[in-house]
PADRENMAR-819903 format. One record per residue: residue in three letters; x, y, z of N, C-alpha, C in turn. Coordinates in steps of 0.02 Angstrom, whole numbers, plus 50000, padded with zeros to 5 digits. Atoms other than C-alpha are relative to their C-alpha. Last residue first. Layout:
ALAXYZXYZXYZ;...
This chain:
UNK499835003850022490984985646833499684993749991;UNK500274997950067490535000146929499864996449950;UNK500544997349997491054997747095499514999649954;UNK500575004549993492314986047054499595001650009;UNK500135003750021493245000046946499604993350002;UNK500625001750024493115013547030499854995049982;UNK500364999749951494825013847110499194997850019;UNK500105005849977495535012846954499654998050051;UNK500414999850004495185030246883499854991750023;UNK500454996249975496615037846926499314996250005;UNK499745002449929497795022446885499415007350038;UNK500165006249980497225021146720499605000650069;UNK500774997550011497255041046697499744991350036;UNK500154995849937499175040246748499174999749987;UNK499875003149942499485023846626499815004350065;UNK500325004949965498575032246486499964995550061;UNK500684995749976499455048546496499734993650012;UNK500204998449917501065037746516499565003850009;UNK499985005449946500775027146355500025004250061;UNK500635003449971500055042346251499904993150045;UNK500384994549960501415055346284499284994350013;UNK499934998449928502505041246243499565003550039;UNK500225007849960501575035846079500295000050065;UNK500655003349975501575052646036499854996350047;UNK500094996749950503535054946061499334999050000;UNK499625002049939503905040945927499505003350076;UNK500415007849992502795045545801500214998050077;UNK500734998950000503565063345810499574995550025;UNK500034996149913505365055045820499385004350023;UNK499965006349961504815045645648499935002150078;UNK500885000049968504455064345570499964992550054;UNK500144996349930506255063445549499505000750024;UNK499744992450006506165050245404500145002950075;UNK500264995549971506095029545443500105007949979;UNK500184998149908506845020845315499745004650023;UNK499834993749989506565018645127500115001350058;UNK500394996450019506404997945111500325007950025;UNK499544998050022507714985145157499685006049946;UNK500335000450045506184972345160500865005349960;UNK500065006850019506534966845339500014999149915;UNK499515008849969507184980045432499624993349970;UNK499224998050003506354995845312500314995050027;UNK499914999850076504644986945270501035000750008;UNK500035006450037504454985145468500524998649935;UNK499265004049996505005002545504500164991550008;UNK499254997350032503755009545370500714997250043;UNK500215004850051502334998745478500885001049945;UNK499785006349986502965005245645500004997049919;UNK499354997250003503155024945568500324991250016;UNK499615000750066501505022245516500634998249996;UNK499855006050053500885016345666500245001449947;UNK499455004049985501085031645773500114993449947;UNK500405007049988499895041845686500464995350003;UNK500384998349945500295060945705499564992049987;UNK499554998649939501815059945588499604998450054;UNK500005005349999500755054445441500295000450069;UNK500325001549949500275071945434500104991450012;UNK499914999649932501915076445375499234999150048;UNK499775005649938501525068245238500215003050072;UNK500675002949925500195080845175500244995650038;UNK500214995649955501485091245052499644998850051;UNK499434999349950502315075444976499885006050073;UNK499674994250003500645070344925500415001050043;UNK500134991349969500405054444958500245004749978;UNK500704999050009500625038444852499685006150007;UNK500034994550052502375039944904499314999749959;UNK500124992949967501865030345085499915006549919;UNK499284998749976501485014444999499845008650002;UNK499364994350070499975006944992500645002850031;UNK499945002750058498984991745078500325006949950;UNK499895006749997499714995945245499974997649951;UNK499805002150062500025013545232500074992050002;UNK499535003349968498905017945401500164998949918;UNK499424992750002497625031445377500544997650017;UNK499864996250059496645014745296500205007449996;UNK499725003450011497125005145445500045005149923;UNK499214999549968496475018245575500454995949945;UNK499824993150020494735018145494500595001249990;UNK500095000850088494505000245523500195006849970;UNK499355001750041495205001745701499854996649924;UNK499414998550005494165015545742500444995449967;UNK500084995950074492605005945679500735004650009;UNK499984998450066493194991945790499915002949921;UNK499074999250010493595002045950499684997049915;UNK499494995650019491885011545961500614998849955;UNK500254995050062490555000045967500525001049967;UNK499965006350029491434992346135499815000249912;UNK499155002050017491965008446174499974995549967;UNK499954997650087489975013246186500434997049980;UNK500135004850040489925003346373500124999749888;UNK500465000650062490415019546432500084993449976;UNK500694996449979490965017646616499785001949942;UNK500405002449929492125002746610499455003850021;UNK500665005349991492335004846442499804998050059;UNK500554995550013493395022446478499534994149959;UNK500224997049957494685013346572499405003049995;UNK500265004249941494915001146438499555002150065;UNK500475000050041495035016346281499874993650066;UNK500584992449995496315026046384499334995750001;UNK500254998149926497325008846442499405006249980;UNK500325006549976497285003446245499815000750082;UNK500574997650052497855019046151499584994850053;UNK499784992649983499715016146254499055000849992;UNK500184997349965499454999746246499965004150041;UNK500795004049990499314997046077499824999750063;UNK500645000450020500545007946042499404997250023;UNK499944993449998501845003046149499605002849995;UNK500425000549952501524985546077500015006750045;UNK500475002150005501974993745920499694997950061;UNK500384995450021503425001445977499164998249988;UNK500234993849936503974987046053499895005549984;UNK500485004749967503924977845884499965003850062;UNK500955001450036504654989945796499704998450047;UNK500064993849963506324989545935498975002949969;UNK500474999549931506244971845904499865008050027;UNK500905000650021506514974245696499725000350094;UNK500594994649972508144983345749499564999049973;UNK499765000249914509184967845702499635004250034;UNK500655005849967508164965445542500435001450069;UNK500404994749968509314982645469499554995450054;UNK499704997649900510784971945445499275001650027;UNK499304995750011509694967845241500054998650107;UNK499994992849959508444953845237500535003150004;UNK499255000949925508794943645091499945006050026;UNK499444995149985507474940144949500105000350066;UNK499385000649988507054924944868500335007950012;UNK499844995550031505264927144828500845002249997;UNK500074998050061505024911944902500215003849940;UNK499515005350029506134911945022499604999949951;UNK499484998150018505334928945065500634993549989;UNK499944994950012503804921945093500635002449954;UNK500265004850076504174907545184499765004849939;UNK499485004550025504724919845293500094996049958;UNK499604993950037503344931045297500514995549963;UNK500335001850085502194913545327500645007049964;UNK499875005350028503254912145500499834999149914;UNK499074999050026503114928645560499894995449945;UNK500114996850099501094923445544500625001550005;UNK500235006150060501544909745699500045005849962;UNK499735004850015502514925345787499924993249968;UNK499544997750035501234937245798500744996449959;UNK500465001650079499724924545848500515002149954;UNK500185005649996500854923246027499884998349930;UNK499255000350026501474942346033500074990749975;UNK500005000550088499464944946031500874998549979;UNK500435004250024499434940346218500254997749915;UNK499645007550006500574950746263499864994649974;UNK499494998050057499414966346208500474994450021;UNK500214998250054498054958646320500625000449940;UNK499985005950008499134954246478499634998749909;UNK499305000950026499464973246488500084990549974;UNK499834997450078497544976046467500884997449982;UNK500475001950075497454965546630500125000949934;UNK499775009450035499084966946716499335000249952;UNK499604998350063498534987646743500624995049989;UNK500504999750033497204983146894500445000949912;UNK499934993850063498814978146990499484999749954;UNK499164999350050497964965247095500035005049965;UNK499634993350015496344963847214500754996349978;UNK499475000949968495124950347218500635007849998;UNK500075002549948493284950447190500744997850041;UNK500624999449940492644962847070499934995850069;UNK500054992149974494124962246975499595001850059;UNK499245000649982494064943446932500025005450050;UNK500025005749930492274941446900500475002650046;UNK500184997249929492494959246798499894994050045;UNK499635002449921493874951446688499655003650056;UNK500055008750029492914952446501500334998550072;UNK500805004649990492494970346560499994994350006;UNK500354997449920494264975146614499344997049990;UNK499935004549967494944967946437499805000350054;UNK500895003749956493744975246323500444994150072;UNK500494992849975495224991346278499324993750027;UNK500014993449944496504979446293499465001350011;UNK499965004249930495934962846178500165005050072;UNK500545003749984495544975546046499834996050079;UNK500674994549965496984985246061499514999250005;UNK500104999049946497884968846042499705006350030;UNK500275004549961497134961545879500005002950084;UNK500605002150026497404978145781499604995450065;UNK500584994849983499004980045847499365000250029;UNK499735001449918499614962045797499565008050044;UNK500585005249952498584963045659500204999550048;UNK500794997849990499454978845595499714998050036;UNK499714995749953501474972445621499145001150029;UNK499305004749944501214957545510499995005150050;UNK500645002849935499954968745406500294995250030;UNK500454995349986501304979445324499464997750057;UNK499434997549965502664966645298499655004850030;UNK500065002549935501154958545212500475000750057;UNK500675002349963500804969545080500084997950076;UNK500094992449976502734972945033499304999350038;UNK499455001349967502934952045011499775008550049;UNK500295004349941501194951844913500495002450059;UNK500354997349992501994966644806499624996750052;UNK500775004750020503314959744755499825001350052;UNK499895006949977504854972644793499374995649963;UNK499655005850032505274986644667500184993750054;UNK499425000750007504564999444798500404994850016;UNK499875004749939502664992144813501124999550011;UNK499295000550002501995004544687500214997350082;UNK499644998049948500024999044677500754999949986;UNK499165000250016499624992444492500255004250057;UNK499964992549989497784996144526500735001649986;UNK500234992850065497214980544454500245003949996;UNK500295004950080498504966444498499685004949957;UNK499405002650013499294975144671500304996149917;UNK499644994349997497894984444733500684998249948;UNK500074994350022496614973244708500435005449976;UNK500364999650098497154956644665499725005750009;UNK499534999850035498354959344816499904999049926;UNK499824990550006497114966144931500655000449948;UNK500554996050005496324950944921500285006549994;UNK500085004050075497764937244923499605005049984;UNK499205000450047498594946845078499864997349923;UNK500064991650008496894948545178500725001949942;UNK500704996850062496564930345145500195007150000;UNK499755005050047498574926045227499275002149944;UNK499514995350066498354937545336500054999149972;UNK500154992650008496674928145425500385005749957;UNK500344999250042497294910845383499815008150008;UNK499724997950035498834911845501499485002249908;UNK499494995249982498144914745671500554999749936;UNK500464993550021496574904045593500605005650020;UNK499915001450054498004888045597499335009649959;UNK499564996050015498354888945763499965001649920;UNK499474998349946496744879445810500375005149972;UNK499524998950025495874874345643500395000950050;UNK499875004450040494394864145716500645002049976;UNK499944999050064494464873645873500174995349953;UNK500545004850033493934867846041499955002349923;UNK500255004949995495254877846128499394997049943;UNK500115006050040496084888946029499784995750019;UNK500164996450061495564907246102500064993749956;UNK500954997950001495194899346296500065003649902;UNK500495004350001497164893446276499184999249989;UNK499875003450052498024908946229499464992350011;UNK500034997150053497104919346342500014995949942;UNK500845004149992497274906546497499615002949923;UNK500055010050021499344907746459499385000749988;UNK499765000750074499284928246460499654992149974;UNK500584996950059498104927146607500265000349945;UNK500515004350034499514914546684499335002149960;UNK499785006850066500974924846629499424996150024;UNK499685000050055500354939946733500034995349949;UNK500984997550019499664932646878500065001549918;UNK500365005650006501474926446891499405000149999;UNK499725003550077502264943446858499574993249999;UNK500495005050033501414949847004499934995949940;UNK500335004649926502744956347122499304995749963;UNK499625004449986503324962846958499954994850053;UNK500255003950059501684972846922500594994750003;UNK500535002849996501914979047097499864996549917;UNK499695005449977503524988647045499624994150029;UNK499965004850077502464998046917500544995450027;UNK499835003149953501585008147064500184993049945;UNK500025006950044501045019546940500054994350043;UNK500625001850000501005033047100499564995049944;UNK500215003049932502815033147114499244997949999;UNK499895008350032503045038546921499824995150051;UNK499535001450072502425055646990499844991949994;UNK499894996350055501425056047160500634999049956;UNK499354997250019500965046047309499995001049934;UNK500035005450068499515049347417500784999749964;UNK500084997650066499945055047592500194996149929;UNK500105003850066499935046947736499735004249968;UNK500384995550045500975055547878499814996149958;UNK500055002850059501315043848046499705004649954;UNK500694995650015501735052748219500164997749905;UNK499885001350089502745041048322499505003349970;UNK500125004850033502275041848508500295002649924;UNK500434996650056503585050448604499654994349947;UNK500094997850068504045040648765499745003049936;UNK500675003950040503825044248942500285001949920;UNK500055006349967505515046749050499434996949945;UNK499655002850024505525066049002500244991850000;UNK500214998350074504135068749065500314998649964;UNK499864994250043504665062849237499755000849949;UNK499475000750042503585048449323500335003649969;UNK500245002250072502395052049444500585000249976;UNK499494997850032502995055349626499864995549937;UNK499704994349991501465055649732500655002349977;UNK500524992850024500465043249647500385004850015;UNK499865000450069502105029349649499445007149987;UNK499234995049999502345034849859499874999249893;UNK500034991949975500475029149874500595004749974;UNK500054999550051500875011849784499675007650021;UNK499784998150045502135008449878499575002549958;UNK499624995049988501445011050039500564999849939;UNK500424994050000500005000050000500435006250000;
């Protein structure tokens, strides 16, 4: 009892009691607020929506892998008795199938994965709506996806150009830089147009009349000098051209890229990290809504 009298009447110094810890949370900002080291921590979510992709698209198919080469392969015979038979398209002094499909080799890949982006959040609201992960693996699993279909049609180029017996020039060493450009592209264009099907349903409408439009302001079945020399610089303001032209150029040994290329270029930056910051703004919403 007489200790615990003498403890009331001499309390403990002030100095003696510890400071609690005073915690700030604040959101986080710039590149920090992508949180694009989390997509590594989920790499294995990652590769298996890639994997479940590829599988759920050939399962129970009579042709299987075999429509991932028929599709270019009709668009290559068709546009080649048009353009190439009637219209006498200039396909600089290569054959003209060969030029054609150096063009849509790069396209369908595109094509296919801004598609699979911009509906990939809808086609994964089970998912979304009941677990949490980087919301920006989805669409990114999308444009990976198509690197799958891209590589079987390689395959017909090739055959292709043994045919036609011509010999890629050095330049094929910088065909991967293309290729990441392109996916770049696709989901650069591809987070905007995902984020914004989750609350307009329209998108779905939307993407393939854009990407029918987009092909014929794209030089796929013609060649760039077609144009007036005075209007190419609007070619500048559509990233794909500059992929398709640096196709032709590393594999075909075609006119290379111009300066307007670095134009193309910077777009498709401005439009991968606008899309990635808007993603990530508007993620939050997403099971709500979804």
């Amino acid at each position: 009892m007489t200790e615990l009298t003498s403890s009331f009447r001499n309390p403990p110094s002030q100095a003696s009691v510890p400071e609690t810890p005073t915690v700030i949370i604040q959101p986080s900002r710039g590149l920090a607020s992508l949180q694009l080291r989390a997509l590594w921590e989920y790499r294995e979510l990652l590769y298996f929506l890639v994997w479940r992709d590829v599988k759920v698209r050939y399962k129970q198919t009579a042709l299987g892998v075999a429509w991932v080469i028929l599709q270019p392969v009709v668009s290559m015979l068709i546009f080649s008795g048009l353009f190439g038979v009637l219209l006498k398209a200039p396909s600089g002094g290569v054959p003209y199938p060969l030029f054609l499909y150096a063009g849509l080799l790069p396209w369908n890949y595109f094509a296919g994965s801004l598609n699979r982006s911009s509906t990939s959040l809808v086609n994964s609201a089970h998912l979304i709506s009941k677990v949490y992960f980087p919301r920006l693996i989805v669409p990114l699993s999308g444009v990976l996806t198509g690197l799958v279909d891209f590589g079987v049609a390689a395959t017909v180029f090739i055959l292709l150009m043994v045919w036609y017996r011509v010999v890629p020039t050095a330049a094929i060493f910088l065909l991967p830089l293309f290729v990441l450009l392109a996916m770049a592209t696709a989901l650069g264009f591809g987070l905007w147009l995902a984020a914004l099907n989750v609350r307009y349903r329209d998108v779905n409408y939307l993407v393939p009349f854009l990407v029918q439009v987009w092909m014929y302001l794209t030089p796929v079945v013609y060649a760039v000098t077609l144009i007036p020399e005075r209007f190419r610089w609007l070619l500048a303001l559509n990233p794909m051209v500059g992929v398709v032209e640096g196709f032709r150029w590393a594999l075909l040994g075609a006119q290379p890229p111009g300066p307007l290329f670095v134009v193309s270029v910077l777009i498709t930056l401005v439009m991968l990290v606008g899309g990635a910051f808007f993603f990530r703004s508007t993620e939050r919403t997403f099971a709500d809504i979804i």
